[in-house]
N, C-alpha and C positions, 0 to 999 in steps of 0.2 A: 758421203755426199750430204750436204743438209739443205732442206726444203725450208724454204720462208713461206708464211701464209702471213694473209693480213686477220689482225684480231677480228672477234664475232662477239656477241654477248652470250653465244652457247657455250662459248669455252672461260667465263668470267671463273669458275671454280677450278679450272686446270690454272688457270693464269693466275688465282688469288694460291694456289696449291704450293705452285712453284715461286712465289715472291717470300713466300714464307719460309723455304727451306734455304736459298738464297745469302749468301755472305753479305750480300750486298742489297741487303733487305732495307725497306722503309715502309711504313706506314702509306708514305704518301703514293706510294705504287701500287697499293690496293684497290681493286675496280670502283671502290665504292669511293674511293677520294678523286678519283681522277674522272668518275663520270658526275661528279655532281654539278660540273660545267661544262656540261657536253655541248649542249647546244653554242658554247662561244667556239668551239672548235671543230674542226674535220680530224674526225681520231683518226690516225694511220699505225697505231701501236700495230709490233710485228713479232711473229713467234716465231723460233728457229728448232726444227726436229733435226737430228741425230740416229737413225736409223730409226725411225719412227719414234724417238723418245725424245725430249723437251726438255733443248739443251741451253739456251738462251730467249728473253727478251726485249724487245724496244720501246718503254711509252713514248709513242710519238704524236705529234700532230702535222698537216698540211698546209701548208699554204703557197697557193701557182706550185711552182715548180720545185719548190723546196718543201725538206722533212726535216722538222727538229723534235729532238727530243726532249718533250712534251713540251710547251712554252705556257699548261695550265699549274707545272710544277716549279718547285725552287730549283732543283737539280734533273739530273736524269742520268742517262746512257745506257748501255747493255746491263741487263740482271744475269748474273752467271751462277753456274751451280756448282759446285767447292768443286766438282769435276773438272772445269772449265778452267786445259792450258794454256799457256801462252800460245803451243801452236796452234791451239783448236780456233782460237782467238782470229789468226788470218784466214781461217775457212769462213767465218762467221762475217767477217767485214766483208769480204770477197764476195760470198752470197749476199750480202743485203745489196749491194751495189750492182750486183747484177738486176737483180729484182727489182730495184728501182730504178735502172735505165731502161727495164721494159713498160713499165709505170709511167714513162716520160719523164723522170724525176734527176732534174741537174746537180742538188747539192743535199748532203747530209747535213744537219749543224747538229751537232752533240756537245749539251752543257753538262760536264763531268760534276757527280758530287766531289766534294773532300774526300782526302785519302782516307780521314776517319771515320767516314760513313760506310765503310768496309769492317767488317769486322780480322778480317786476316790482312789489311791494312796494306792490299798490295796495289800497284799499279802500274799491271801488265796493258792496260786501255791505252792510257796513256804513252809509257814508253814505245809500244807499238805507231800509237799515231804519229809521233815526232819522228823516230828511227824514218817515219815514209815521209819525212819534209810534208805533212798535211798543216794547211794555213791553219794561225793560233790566235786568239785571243784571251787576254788573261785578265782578270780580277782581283781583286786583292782582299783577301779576306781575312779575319779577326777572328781567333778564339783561346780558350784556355784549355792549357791540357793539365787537366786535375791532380793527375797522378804525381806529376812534378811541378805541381802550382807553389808558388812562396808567395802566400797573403800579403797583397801591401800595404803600410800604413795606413789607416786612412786620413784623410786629407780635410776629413769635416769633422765638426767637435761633436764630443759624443752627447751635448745638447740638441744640435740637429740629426743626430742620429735615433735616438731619443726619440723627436719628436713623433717618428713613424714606426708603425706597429705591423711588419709583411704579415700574406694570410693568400693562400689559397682561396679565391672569389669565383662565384658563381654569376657575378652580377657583371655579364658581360656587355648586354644595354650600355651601366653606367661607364665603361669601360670604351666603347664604341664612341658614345656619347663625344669623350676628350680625346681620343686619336683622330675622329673625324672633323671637328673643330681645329683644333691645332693644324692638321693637314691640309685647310680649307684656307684657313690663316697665313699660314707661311709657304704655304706651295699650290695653292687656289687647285686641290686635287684632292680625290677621297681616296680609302686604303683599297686595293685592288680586291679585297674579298667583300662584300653587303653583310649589314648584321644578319639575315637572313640565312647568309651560304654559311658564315662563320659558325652560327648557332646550331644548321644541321649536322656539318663539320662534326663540332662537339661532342654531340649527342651521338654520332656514329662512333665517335674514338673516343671517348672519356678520360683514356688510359693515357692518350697520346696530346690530347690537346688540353692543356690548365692556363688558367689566368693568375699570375701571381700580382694582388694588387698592397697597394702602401695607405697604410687610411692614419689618417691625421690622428694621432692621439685628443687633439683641443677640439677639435669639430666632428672628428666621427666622419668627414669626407675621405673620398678615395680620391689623394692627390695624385696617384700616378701609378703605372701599371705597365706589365710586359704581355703579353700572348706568347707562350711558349711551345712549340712544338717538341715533345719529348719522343726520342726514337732511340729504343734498346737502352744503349750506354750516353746516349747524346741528349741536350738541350740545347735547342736553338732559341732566341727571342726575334721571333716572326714579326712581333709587335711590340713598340715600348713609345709610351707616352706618358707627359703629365700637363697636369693642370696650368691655368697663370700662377696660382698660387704656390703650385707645388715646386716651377721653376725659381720661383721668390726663394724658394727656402731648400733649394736643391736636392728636390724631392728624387731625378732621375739616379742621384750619386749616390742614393741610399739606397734606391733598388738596386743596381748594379750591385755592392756591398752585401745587402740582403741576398740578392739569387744567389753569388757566389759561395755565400754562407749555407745555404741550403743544401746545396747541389753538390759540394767539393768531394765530399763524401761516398754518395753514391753514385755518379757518374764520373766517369772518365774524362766527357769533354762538353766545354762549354760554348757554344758558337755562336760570336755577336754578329753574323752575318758579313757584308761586304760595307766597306768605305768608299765605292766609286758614286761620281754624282751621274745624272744622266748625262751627262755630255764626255760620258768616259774616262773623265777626270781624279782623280784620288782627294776625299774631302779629308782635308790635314787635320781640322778643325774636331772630326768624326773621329779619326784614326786617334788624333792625341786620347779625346776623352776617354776610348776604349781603353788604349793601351795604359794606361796611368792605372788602373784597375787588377794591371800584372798580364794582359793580354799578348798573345802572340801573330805575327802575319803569315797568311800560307796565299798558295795562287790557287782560284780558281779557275782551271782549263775551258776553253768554249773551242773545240776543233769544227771547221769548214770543209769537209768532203768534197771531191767533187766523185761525182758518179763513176765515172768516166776511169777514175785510178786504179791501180791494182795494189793487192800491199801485199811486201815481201818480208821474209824472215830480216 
């Protein structure tokens, strides 16, 4: 039988305990990353016991009548413990779905990470949710996998390569500065984290969050720059911007070139995030630049629960 409770802040140390033993571990599921936006959300994060032992969980949030999994995160869904079968899997769905029909609660939405955000790279969440016809929506997402990466030519001469000198930057200000301009410019919208959250961010994860910036050999400016969140064997670019100038001189093609040079090495995989625009569209224009770089496409999963279902072997 397993018991659902809704999260407490008494249990942030069994919860940060178990995120950490977890295949399907991240950073960003750490109490301390997911509550430093508490106030914009109604936490509904859920624990699932196993004969009184802590067998799965959910970061979630609320809103009316629906629970998604967490919408203060890039990803989510169930955190499972290398224990954690396939079968145990429809006990667990089973349960949450009751518990949140007594909740008043009509739908789940679970935004799946990437298969590569598992470290045993499997995906029983998934085949389980489709096997039960659960409504899908999907994303299209862009990365490298290292291990079988073939560096491609590059496409710019090694005078504009040249020109920019990568470097691990502390100088997240100047770095805020040009993605919030730029994002102001061309999409009259700021980046969804405040220099404020990003900076405590930081300082909470060190390990986890770096700014890889491009500083102009001639000027000594930081033409352009990524925010990286680094998880295990993963790098993602949460953030990538540059300058006017730096687009002058195609400042972002050298970072791309740069990260990948850094990184091929000691990670596994490289994640340029998603290509869709907000109107759920696929941006060609995005998807080219990525893939020209040697990048590859995976789907991102968003499944739609309803309460109300049951799921079967």
């Amino acid at each position: 039988m397993v018991e659902v409770i809704k999260y407490e802040t008494s249990k942030k140390n069994e919860w940060n305990a178990f995120v950490k033993q977890s295949p399907n571990n991240s950073f960003l599921f750490y109490r301390d990353y997911m509550d430093y936006h508490a106030e914009k959300f109604d936490d509904f994060s859920l624990m699932l016991y196993s004969n009184n032992t802590l067998t799965a969980l959910l970061p979630a949030n609320k809103v009316e009548k629906n629970v998604y999994s967490h919408q203060g995160l890039t990803y989510g869904g169930l955190i499972l413990s290398q224990q954690s079968h396939y079968l145990y899997l429809i006990d667990y769905l089973n349960s949450i779905n009751s518990y949140l029909r007594l909740k008043g609660i009509d739908h789940l939405i679970i935004k799946k990470a990437p298969y590569f955000y598992n470290e045993n790279l499997e995906q029983k969440t998934e085949l389980l949710l489709l096997r039960n016809n659960t409504k899908l929506h999907t994303n299209l997402g862009v990365a490298i996998h290292c291990n079988s990466f073939k560096y491609p030519k590059p496409n710019l001469s090694k005078k504009k390569l040249s020109l920019y000198k990568p470097q691990i930057s502390d100088d997240i200000n100047k770095f805020w500065d040009i993605l919030s301009a730029h994002l102001k410019n061309k999409y009259n919208t700021l980046p969804v984290h405040s220099l404020s959250e990003i900076k405590q961010l930081s300082e909470k994860f060190p390990d986890n969050i770096k700014l890889l910036a491009l500083i102009n050999e001639e000027t000594g400016e930081m033409d352009a720059g990524s925010l990286l969140y680094i998880n295990n064997n993963i790098v993602k670019t949460q953030y990538i911007s540059s300058t006017l100038s730096g687009r002058k001189n195609r400042a972002s093609d050298a970072l791309y070139y740069n990260l990948i040079k850094l990184f091929e090495k000691t990670h596994s995989f490289i994640d340029f995030g998603t290509c869709d625009d907000s109107d759920g569209n696929i941006n060609i224009n995005l998807l080219k630049a990525k893939e020209k770089f040697g990048a590859d496409t995976f789907p991102i999963f968003t499944f739609t629960i309803d309460t109300n279902s049951i799921f079967y072997l």
